[in-house]
NUSE-744011 format. One record per residue (C-alpha): x, y, z. Coordinates in Angstrom, 3 decimals, always signed. Each point is the difference from the previous one (the first is absolute). Layout:
<atoms>
ATOM, X, Y, Z
...
</atoms>
This chain:
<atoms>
ATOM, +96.841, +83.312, +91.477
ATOM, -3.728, +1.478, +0.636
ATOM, -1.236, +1.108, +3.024
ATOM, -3.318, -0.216, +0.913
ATOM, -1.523, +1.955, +2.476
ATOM, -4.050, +0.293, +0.421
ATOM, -1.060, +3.211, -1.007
ATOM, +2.917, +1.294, -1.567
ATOM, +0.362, +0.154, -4.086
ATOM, +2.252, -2.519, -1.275
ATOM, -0.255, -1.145, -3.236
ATOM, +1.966, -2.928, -1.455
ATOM, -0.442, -0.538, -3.669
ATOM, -0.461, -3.944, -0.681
ATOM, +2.135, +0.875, -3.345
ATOM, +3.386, -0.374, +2.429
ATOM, -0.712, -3.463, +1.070
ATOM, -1.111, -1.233, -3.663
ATOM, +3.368, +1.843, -1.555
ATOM, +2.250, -1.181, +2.794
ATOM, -1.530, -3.709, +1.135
ATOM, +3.576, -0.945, +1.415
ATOM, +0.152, +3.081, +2.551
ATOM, -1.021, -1.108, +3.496
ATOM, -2.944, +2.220, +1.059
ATOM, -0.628, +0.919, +3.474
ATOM, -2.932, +1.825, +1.524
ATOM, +0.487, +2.144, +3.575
ATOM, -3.146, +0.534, +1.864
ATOM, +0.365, +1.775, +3.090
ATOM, +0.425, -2.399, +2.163
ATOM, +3.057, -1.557, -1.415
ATOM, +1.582, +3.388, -0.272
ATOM, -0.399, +0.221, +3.864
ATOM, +1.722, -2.848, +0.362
ATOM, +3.036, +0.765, -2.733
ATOM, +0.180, +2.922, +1.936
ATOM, +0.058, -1.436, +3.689
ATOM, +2.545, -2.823, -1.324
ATOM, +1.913, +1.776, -2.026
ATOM, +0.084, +3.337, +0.647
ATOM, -0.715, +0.472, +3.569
ATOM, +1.945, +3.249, +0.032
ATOM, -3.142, +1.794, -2.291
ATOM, -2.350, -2.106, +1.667
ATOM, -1.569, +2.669, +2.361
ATOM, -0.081, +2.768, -2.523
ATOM, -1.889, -2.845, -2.667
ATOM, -2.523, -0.603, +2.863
ATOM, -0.261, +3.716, +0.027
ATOM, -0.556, +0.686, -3.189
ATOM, -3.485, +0.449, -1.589
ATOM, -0.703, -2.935, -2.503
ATOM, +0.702, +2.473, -3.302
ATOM, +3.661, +0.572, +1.862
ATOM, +0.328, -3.657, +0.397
ATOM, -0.915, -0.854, -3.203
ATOM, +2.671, +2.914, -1.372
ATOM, +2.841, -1.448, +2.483
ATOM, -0.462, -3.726, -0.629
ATOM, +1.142, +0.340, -3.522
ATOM, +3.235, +1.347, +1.249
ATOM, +0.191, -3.103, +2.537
ATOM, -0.543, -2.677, -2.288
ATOM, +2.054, +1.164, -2.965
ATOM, +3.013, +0.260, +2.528
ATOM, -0.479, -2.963, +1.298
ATOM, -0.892, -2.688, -3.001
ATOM, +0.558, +2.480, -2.835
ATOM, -2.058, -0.342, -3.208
ATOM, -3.005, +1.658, -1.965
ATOM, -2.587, +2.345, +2.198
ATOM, -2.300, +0.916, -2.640
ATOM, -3.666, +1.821, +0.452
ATOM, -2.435, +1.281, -2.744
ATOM, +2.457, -0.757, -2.926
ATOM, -0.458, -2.336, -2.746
ATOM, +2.560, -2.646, -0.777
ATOM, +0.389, +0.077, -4.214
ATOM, +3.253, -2.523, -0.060
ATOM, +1.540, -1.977, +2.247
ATOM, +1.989, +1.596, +2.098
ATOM, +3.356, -2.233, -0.455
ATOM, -0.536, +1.416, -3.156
ATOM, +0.342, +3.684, +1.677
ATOM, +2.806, -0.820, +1.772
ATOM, +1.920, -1.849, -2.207
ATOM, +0.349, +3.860, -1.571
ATOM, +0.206, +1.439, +3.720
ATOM, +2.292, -1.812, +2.209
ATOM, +0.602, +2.965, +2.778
ATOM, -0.796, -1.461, +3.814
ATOM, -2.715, +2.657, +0.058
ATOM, -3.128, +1.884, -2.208
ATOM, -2.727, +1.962, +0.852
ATOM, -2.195, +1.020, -3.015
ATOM, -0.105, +3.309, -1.885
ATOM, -3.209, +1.330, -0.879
ATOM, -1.093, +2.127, -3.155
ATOM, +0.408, +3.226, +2.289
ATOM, +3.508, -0.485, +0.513
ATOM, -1.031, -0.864, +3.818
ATOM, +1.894, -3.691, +1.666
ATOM, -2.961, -2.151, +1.339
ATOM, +0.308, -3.085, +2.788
ATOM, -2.953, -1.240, -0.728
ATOM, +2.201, -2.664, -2.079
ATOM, +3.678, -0.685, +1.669
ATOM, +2.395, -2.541, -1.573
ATOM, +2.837, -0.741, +2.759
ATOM, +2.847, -2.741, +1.003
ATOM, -0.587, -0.682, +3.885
ATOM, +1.744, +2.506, +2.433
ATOM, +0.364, +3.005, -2.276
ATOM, +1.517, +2.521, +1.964
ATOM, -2.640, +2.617, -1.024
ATOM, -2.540, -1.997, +1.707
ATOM, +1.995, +0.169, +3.236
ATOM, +0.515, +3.500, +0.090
ATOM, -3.571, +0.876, -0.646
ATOM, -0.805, -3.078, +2.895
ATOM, +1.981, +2.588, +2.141
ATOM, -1.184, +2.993, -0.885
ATOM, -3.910, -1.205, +0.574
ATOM, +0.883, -0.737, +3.488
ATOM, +1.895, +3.220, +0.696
ATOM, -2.517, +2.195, -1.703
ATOM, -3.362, -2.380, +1.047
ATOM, -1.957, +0.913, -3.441
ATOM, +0.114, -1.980, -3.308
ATOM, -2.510, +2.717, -1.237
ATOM, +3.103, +2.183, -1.218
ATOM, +2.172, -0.148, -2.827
ATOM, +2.423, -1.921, +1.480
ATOM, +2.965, +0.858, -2.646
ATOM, -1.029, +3.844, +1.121
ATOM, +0.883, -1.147, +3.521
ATOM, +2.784, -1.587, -0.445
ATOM, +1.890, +2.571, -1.640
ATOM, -1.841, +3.234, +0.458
ATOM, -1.565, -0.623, +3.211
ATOM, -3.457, +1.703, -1.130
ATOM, -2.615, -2.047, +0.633
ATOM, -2.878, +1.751, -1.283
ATOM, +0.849, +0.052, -3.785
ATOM, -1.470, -3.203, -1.860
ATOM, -1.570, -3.091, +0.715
ATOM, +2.338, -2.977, -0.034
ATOM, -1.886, -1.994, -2.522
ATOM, +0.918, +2.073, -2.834
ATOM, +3.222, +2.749, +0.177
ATOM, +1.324, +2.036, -2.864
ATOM, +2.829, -1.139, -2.154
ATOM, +2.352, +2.378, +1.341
ATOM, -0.084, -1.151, +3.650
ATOM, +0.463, -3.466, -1.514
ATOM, +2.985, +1.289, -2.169
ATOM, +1.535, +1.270, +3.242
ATOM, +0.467, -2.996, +1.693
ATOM, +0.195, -2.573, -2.671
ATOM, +3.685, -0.217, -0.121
ATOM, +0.213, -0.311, +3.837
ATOM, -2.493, -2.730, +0.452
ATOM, +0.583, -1.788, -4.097
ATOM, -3.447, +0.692, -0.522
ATOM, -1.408, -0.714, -3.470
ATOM, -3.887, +0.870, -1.730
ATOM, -1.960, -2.150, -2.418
ATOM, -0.999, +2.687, -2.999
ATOM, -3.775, +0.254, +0.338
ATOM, -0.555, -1.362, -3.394
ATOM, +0.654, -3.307, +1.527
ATOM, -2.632, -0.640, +2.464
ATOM, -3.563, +1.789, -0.489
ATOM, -1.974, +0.648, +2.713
ATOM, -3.446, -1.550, +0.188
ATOM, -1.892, +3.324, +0.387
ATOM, +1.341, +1.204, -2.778
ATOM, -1.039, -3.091, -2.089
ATOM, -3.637, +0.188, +0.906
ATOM, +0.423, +3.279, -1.804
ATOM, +0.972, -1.030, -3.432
</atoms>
């Protein structure tokens, strides 16, 4: 999955559809996340419409990988294909590990209706804000602590058994900043 949204950085590497020709890839624009909203999530559909477009962009991830499951994957490079990956990985769900020992979303592996994704679903319309950590919310209920996109290894280790959750090692995916500077 990539979403596209105008004015907000998203970067898909063209390495993941060369490596992985066979994967069905599917671009959301805003207007089609309106309407996967409206359709099939009318419950969050006021708080989406109420979001600013960097919220919205956040959020949708979390929509679509409940719903359809799959790859979400922004500014990484693909250096395999990923059956490859996850004929070694075979959990239901991975985030990705960076080289600071932090757990990144900005590429999500997950089976459809991973019961992660609908506890957080719940806990962005209870608490109105994606711009949290949302693993600090759920189980600490301080919202002010890290952004979502990236939360320590320790929050991740608390929860992981609860909610099966699983990291790529950061060796495995590079991130495309970080190859421009090689």
């Amino acid at each position: 999955h990539q979403i596209i949204f105008e004015g907000i950085n998203n970067n898909i590497d063209p390495s993941w559809k060369e490596k992985n020709p066979d994967w069905y890839y599917i671009i959301w624009n805003k207007y089609i996340c309106f309407q996967l909203v409206s359709k099939l999530y009318p419950e969050h559909s006021e708080l989406f419409k109420n979001y600013n477009d960097e919220d919205r962009y956040q959020s949708i991830k979390y929509l679509i990988l409940y719903r359809y499951g799959g790859i979400y994957v922004n500014n990484f490079y693909c250096n395999k294909p990923f059956d490859e990956v996850l004929k070694i990985f075979k959990k239901n769900i991975y985030f990705v590990q960076d080289d600071n020992n932090l757990i990144n979303d900005d590429l999500i592996y997950t089976k459809p209706n991973h019961p992660f994704f609908k506890r957080l679903l719940i806990e962005l319309e209870v608490y109105n804000s994606i711009d949290k950590d949302i693993l600090n919310i759920i189980y600490n209920r301080n919202r002010d602590k890290f952004r979502l996109n990236y939360f320590p290894y320790n929050l991740f280790y608390k929860i992981r058994d609860k909610f099966r959750l699983n990291y790529f090692p950061y060796n495995l995916f590079y991130k495309i900043r970080e190859m421009c500077s090689i």
